[in-house]
C-alpha positions as a printed NumPy array, in Angstrom:
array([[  0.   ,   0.   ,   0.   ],
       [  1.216,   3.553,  -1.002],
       [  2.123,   5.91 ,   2.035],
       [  1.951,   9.423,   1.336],
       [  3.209,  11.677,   4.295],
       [  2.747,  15.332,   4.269],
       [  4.699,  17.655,   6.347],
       [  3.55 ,  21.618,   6.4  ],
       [  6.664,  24.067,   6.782],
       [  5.35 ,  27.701,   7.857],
       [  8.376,  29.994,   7.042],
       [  8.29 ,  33.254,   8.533],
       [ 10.267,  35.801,   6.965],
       [ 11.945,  39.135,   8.423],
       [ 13.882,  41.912,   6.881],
       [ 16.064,  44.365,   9.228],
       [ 16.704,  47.433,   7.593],
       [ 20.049,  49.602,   8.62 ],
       [ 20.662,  51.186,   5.426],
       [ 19.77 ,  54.506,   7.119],
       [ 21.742,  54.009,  10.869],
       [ 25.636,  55.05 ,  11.36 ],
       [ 27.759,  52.218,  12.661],
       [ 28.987,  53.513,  15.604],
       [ 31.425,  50.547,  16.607],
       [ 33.083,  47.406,  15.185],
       [ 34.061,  44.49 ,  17.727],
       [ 35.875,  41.217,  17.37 ],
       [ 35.481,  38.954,  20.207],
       [ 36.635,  35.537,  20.857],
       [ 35.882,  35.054,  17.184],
       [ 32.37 ,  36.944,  16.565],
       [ 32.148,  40.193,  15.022],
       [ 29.992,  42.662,  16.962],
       [ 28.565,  45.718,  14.662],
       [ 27.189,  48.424,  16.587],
       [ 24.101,  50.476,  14.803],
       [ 22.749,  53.642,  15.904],
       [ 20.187,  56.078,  14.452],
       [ 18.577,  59.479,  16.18 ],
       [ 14.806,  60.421,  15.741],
       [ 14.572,  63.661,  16.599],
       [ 11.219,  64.31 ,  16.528],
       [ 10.749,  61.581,  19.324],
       [ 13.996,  62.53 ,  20.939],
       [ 14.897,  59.165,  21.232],
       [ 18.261,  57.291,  20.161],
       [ 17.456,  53.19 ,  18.678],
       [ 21.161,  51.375,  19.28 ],
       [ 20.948,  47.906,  17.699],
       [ 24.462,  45.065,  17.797],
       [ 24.291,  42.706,  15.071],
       [ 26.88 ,  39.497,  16.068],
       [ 28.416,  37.313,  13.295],
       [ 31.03 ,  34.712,  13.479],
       [ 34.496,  35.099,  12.017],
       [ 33.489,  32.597,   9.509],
       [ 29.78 ,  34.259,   8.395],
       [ 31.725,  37.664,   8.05 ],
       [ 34.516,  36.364,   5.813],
       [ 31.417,  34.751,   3.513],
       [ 29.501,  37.81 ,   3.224],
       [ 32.58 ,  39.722,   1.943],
       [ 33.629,  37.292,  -0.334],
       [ 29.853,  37.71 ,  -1.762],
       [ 30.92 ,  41.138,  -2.042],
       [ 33.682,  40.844,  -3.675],
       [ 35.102,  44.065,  -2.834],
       [ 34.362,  46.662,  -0.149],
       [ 31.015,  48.021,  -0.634],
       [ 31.704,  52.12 ,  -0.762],
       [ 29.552,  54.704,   1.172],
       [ 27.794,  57.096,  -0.745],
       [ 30.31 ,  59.938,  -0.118],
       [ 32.985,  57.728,  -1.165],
       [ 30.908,  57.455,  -4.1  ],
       [ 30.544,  60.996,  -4.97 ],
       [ 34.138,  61.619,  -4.555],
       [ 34.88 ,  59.577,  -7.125],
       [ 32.238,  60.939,  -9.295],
       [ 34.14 ,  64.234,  -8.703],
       [ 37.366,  63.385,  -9.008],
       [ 36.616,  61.722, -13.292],
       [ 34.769,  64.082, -13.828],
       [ 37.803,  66.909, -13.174],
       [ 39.924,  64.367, -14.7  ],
       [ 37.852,  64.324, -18.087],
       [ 38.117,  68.615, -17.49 ],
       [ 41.767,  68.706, -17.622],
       [ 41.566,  66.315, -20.645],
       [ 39.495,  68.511, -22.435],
       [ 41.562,  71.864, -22.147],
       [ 44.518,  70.196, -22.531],
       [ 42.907,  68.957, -26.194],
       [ 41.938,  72.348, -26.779],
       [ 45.573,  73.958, -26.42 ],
       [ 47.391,  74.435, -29.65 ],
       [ 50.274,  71.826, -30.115],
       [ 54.182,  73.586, -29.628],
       [ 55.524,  73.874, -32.977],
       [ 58.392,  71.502, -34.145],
       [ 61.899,  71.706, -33.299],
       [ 64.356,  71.659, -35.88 ],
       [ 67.825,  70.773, -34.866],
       [ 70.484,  72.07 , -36.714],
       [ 73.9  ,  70.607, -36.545],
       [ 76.655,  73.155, -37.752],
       [ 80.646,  72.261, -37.977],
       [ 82.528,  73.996, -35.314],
       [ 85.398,  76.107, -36.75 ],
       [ 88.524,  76.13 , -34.839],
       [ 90.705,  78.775, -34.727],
       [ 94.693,  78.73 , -34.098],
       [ 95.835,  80.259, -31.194],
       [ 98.633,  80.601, -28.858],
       [ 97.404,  79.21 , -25.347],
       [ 97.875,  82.092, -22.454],
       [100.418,  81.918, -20.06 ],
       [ 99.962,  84.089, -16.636],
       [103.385,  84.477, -14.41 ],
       [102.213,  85.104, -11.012],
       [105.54 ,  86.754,  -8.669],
       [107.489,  84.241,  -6.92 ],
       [105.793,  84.486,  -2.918],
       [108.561,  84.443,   0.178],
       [108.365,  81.616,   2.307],
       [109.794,  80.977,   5.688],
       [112.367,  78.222,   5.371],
       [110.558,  74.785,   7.016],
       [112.114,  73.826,   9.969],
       [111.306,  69.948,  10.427],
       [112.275,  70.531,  14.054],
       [108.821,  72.953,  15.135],
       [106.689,  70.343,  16.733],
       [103.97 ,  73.715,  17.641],
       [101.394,  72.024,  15.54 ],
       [101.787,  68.625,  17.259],
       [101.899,  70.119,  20.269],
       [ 98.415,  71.852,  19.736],
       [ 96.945,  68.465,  18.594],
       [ 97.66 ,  66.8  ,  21.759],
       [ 96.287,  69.531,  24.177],
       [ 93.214,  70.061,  22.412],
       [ 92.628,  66.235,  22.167],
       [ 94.035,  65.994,  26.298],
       [ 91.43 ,  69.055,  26.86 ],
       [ 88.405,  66.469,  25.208],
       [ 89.861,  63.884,  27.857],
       [ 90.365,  65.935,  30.68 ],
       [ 86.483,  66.863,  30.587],
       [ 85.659,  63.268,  30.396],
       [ 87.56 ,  62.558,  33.737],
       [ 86.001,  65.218,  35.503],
       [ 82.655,  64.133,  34.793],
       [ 83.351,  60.602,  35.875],
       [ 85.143,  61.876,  38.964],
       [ 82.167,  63.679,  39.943],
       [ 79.971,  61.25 ,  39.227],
       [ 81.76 ,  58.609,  40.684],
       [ 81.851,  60.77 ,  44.26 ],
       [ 78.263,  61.212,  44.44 ],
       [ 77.381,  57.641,  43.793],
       [ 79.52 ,  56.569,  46.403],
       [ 77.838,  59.296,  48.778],
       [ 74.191,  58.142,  48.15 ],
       [ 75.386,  54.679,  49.433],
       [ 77.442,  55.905,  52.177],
       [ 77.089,  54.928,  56.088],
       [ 78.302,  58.646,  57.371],
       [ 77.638,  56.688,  60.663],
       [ 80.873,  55.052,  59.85 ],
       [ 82.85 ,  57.829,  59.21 ],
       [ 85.415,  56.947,  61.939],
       [ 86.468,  54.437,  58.903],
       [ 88.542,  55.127,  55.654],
       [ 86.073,  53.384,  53.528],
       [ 83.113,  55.786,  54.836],
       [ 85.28 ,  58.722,  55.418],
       [ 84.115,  61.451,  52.544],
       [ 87.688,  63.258,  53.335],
       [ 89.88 ,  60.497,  52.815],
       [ 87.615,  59.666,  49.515],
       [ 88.673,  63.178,  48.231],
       [ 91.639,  62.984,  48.821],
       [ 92.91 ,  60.4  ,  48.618],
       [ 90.715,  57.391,  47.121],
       [ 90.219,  59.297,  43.706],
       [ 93.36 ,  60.75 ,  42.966],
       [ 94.689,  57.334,  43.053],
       [ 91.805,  55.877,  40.871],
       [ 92.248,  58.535,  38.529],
       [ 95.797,  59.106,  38.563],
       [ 95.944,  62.789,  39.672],
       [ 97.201,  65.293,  41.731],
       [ 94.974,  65.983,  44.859],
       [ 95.112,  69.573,  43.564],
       [ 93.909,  69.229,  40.482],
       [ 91.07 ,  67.149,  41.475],
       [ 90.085,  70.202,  44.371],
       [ 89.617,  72.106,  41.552],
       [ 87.262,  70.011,  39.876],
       [ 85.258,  69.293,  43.086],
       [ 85.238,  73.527,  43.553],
       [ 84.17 ,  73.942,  39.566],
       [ 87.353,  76.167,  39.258],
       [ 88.602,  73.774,  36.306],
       [ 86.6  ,  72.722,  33.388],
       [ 83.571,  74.703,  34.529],
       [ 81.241,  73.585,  31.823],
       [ 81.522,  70.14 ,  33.312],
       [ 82.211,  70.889,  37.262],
       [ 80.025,  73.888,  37.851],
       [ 76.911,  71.323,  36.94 ],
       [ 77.619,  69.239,  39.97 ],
       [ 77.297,  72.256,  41.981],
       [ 73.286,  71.924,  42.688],
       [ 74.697,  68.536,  44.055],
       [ 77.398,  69.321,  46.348],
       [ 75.343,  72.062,  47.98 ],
       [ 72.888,  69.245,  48.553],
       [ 74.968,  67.367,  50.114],
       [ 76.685,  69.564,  52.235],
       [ 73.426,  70.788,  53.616],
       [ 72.568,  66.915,  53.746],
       [ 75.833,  65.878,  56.209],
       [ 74.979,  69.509,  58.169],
       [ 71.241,  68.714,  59.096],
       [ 72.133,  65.012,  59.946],
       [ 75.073,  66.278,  62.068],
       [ 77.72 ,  64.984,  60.023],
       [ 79.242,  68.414,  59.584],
       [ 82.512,  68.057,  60.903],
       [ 82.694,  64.549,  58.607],
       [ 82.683,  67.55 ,  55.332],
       [ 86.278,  69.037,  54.812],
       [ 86.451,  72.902,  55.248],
       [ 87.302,  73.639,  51.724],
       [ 83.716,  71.536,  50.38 ],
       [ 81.647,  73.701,  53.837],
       [ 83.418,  77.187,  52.465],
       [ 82.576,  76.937,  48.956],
       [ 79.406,  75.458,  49.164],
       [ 77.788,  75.893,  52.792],
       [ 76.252,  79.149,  52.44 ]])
């Protein structure tokens, strides 16, 4: 016996219209695509947001169905402009007479004898050389000592108030902790020079582009050792020169 089974289907059918809201926001999320719509009725004074979600997957479909990026209707009359002042230009420059020809006319060049011209300039007096003046050399190696020189001081300086922000003053009774004996003695021998020389860079009387900008710092410090009563740990020289 035949069987005939029916089976009704009621397909219900809706169509969401955004062609008129802005997008206000684009979101991807763990995969899904979150498009923000928003439109304004003013007359209602009201504001209708609606998100529309798609998967990676849907989105990638529906703009391969494109094709190619669907363009906004400004976008659109932009290019319209844009030809149509390209097809202007075309049309004036059609309109402009063409330059006339260029002929180029190739003549022989005629050479004519003559006797070249010789200019005698007087003969200049020169000091004999003497291969024994070394002045130049001399020059050379105090300006390039003068580029070192300012180097050291800025490491000296540096290298004192480094060792002061990690300093016990409470241990000043020793040599290691003893600022004094650190002048004095400690970096003239790391440095290689005279005790005297390196006063001067600790009073900015040498170098003074590079010493005199430590001198914010030593006044800090002097006031520093002062207020934690660690004066008499500062030698008189560094409380002169920088205590008032």
């Amino acid at each position: 016996m035949i069987e005939i089974t029916e089976q009704e289907f009621f397909i219900k059918k809706k169509k969401l219209d955004l062609s008129t809201a802005r997008i206000s926001a684009v979101q991807v999320i763990d995969n899904t695509v979150y498009i923000s719509y928003e439109e304004e009725d003013i007359k209602q004074e009201t504001i209708t947001r609606i998100t529309v979600s798609t998967s990676l997957d849907q989105f990638a479909f529906i703009t391969s169905e494109v094709g190619t990026r669907p363009r906004s209707s400004k976008e659109l009359a932009a290019i319209k402009a844009k030809q149509a002042a390209l097809e202007k230009e075309e049309k004036v420059e059609e309109k402009k007479p063409a330059p006339p020809a260029l002929v180029q006319v190739i003549r022989d060049a005629i050479l004519e004898d003559s006797e070249p011209k010789v200019t005698v300039l007087p003969p200049v007096e020169q000091k004999p050389l003497n291969w024994k003046d070394t002045s130049i050399e001399r020059e050379a190696r105090k300006a390039n000592r003068a580029i070192t020189d300012k180097e050291v001081v800025d490491r000296v300086l540096t290298y004192i108030f480094k060792w002061h922000k990690n300093n016990d003053y409470r241990k000043s009774h020793e040599q290691k902790h003893n600022l004094g004996y650190l002048l004095k003695r400690v970096i003239p021998q790391m440095f290689h020079l005279p005790f005297e020389n390196c006063k001067r860079y600790y009073l900015g009387y040498s170098f003074p582009e590079v010493s005199r900008k430590y001198e914010f710092q030593w006044k800090k410090l002097v006031r520093s050792l002062t207020n934690n009563g660690y004066s008499d740990k500062i030698p008189k020289y560094l409380r002169d020169h920088y205590g008032h």
